[in-house]
N, C-alpha and C positions, 0 to 999 in steps of 0.2 A: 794137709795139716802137718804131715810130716815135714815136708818141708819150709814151710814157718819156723820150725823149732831149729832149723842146720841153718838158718837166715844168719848171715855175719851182723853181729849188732852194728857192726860203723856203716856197712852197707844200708842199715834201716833208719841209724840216723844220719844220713846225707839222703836218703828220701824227704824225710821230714824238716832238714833244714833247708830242703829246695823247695818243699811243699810252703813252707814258714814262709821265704824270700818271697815266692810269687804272692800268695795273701798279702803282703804287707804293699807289695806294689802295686797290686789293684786297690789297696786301701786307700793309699797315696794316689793312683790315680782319681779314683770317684771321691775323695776329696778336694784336688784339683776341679775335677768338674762341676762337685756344688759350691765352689768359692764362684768359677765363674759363671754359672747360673745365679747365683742370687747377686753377682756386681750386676750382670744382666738385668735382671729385674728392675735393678733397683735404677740405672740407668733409662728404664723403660717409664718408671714412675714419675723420672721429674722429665721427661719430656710429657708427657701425658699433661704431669702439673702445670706447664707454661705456656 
């Protein structure tokens, strides 16, 4: 615990703004991947349909 407290604040925040980047780019990835899952699908519906 003591050392939490002697933690350099800029050190703590460049943890969190790398911890930030990487969430946002898995966010943006499995967003990528449910855009091309559901073109997928929907691809799959009008072959089905004809």
């Amino acid at each position: 615990m003591e050392n939490s407290l002697r933690a350099n604040p800029l050190d703590i925040r460049e943890q969190y703004e790398k911890q930030l980047k990487d969430l946002q780019e898995a966010y943006g990835e499995a967003m990528l991947e449910l855009r091309a899952r559901k073109k997928l699908a929907a691809l799959m519906e009008r072959e089905d349909g004809n």
